[in-house]
KEDOLO-242962 format. One record per residue: residue in one letter; x, y, z of N, C-alpha, C in turn. Coordinates in steps of 0.02 Angstrom, whole numbers, padded with zeros to 5 digits, always signed. Atoms other than C-alpha are relative to their C-alpha. Layout:
% KEDOLO-242962
aXYZXYZXYZ;...
This chain:
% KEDOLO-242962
x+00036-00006-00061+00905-05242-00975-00008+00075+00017;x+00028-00071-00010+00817-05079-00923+00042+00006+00081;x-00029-00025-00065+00903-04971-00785-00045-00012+00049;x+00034+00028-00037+00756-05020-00685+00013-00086+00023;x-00024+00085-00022+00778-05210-00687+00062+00000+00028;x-00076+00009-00024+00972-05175-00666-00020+00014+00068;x+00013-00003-00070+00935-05089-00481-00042-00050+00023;x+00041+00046-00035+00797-05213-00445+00063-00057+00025;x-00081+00052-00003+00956-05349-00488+00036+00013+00055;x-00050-00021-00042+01057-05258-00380-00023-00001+00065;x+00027+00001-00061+00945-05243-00236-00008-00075+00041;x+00001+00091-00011+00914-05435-00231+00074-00012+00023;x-00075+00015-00032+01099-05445-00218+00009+00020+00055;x-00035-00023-00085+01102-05351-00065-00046-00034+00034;x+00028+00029-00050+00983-05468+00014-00080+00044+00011;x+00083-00051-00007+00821-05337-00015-00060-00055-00043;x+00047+00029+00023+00649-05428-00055-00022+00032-00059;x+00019-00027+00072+00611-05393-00241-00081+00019+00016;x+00060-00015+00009+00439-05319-00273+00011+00041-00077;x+00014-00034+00047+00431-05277-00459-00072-00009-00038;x+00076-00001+00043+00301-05251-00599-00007-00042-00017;x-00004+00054+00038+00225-05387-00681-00004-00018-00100;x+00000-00016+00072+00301-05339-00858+00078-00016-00011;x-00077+00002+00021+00464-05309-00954+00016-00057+00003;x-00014+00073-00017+00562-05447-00919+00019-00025+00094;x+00016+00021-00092+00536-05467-00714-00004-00046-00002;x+00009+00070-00011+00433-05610-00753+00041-00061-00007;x-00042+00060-00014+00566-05712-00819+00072+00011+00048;x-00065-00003-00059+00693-05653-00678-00033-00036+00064;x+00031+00010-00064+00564-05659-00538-00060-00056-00008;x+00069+00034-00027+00442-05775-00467-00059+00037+00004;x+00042-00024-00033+00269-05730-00450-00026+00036+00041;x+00005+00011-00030+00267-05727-00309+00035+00102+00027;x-00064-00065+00003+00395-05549-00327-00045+00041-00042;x+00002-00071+00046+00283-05470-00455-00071+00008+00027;x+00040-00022-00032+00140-05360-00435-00058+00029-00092;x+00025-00033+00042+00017-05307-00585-00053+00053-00006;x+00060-00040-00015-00110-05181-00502+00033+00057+00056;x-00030-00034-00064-00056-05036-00375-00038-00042+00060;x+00044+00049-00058-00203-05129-00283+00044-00057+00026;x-00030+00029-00010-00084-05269-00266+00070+00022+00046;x-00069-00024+00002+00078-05167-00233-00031+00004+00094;x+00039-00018-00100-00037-05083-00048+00016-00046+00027;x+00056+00095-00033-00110-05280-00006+00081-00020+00011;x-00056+00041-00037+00094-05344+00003+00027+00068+00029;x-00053-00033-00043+00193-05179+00067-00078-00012+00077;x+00042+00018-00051+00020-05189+00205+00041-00061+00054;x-00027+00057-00052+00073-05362+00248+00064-00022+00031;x-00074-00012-00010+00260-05331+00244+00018+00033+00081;x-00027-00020-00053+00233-05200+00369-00036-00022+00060;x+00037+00030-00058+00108-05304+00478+00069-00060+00018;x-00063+00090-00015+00250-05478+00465+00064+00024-00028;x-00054-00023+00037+00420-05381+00425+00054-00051+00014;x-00043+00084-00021+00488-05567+00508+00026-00029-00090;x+00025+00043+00083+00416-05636+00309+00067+00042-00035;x+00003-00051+00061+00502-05479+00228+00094-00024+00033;x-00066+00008-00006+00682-05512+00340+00050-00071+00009;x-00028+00045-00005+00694-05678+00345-00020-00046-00054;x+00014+00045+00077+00644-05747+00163+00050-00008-00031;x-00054+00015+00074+00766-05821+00038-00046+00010-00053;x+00031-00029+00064+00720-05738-00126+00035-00064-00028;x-00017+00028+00043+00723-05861-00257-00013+00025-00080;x+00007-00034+00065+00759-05798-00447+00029-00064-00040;x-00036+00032+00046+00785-05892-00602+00048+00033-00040;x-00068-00021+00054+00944-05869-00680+00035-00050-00023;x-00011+00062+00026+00965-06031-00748+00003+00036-00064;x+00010-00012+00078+00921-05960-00932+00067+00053-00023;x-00069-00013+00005+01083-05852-00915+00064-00012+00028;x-00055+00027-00005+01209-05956-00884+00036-00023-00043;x-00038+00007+00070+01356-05991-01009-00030-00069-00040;x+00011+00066+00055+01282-06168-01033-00038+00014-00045;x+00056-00012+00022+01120-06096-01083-00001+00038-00056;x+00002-00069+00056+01188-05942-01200+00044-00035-00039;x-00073+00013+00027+01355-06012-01251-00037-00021-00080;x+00028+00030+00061+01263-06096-01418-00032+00079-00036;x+00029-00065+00010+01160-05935-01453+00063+00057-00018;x-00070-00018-00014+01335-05845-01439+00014-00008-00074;x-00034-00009+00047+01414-05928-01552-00044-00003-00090;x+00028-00011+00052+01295-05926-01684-00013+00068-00025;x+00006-00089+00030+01255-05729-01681+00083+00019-00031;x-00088-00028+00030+01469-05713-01690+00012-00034-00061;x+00005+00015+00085+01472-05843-01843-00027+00038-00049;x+00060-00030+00038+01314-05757-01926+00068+00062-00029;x-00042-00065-00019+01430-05588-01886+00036-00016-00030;x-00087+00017+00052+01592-05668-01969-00019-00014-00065;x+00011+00052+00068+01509-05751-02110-00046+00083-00052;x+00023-00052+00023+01430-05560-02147+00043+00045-00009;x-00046-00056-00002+01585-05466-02131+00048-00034-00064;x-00051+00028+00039+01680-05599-02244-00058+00018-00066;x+00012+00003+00027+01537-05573-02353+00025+00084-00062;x+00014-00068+00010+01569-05380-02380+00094+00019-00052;
């Protein structure tokens, strides 16, 4: 994860409304709804943010983080560390 996404991460944790790019891997952290792919876009929501800052302090951000959870990796896991053992025993 890019030092960018990490602070974005971090900001969400403190309860701050994400607004990232619509690249890297944002999209599969954030909703839509969070990303932005034009500066034209970026104006049009901080605009409406600071017209309804109600929207901006009283929203529950929703992120997927379903896809990193141990259920989800744990398999993936142990196959890169097999791969890894079964290459080191090879040597």
């Amino acid at each position: 994860m890019s030092f960018l996404v990490f602070q974005c991460w971090k900001q969400y944790i403190c309860g701050c409304y994400p607004l990232c790019p619509n690249k890297l891997v944002y999209p599969e952290i954030f909703l839509s709804e969070y990303l932005y792919s034009t500066t034209q876009q970026v104006f049009k929501k901080l605009r409406y943010f600071c017209k309804n800052p109600r929207h901006v302090r009283t929203h529950k951000v929703t992120v997927r983080l379903e896809r990193f959870t141990w259920d989800k990796l744990k398999d993936s896991f142990h196959e890169l560390l097999s791969s890894a053992e079964q290459d080191t025993n090879k040597t």
